[in-house]
C-alpha angles and dihedrals in degrees: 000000000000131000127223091297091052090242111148115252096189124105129188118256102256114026115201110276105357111106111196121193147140112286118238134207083264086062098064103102088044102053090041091063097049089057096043101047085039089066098041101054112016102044107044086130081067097042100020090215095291111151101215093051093054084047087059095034087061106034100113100028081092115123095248104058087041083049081062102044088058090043088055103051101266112151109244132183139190134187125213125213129174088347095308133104095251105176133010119217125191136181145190133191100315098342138089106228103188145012113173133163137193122245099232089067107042116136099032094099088252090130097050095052088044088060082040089057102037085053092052095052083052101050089043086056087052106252122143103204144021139215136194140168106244128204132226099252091035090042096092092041086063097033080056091055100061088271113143120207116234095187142260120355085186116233145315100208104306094343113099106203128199118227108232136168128177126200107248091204114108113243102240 
């Protein structure tokens, strides 16, 4: 598949290095950490560094509250990297809830598969098309990915967040 550049968006199902798999109840710290260390220190153009706003912003990235996404059913993912959880992936219905990564393993192509990953799970479960609420920092990664923007989903606290879907069905 290739989007308007002509830049090839697949990716094959197990990249070096990089483990997906669904997350557990034993996952919980880990995954914690990764959100939480994700906004701190990758997002600060969403937050701007303002301490209440991260405060908001993780509030329920704790152990506890995702222990009780997994419990109820929520799809969530986790990618391993070098023997560490490096980014955390969730989705809902026909939305991908969250992509975080953590800052120590930027740059190794471990987000990408993980949207790979959380796209493939969609269209197996025979949706057609995905949404999610970008960022600002996070905006350009999915416009990269063949994602469209469909404007302003309003905010979440301080973070102003960008509605956008993509289609799921390969272009022949």
């Amino acid at each position: 598949m290739q989007n308007k550049r002509g830049i090839s968006q697949a990716f094959p199902q197990a990249i070096e290095g990089i483990y997906l798999r669904r997350a557990t109840v034993f996952d919980v710290f880990d995954l914690s950490k990764v959100l939480v260390r994700s906004i701190t220190q990758l997002c600060q153009a969403d937050h701007q560094n303002d301490p209440e706003a991260i405060a908001q912003w993780t509030a329920n990235k704790d152990p506890a509250t995702i222990r009780g996404w997994i419990a109820g059913g929520a799809q969530i993912w986790l990618a391993e990297h070098a023997g560490q959880v490096a980014a955390v992936g969730g989705l809902r219905d026909a939305e991908i809830t969250l992509l975080y990564l953590d800052p120590d393993h930027t740059g190794h192509g471990i987000g990408a598969a993980m949207l790979y990953r959380l796209e493939q799970e969609l269209v197996s479960a025979g949706h057609a098309e995905a949404r999610l609420e970008a960022t600002r920092t996070a905006q350009e990664f999915y416009r990269r990915h063949g994602w469209q923007a469909t404007g302003q989903c309003g905010a979440r606290g301080d973070v102003t967040c960008f509605a956008m879907r993509k289609s799921l069905h390969p272009r022949v």
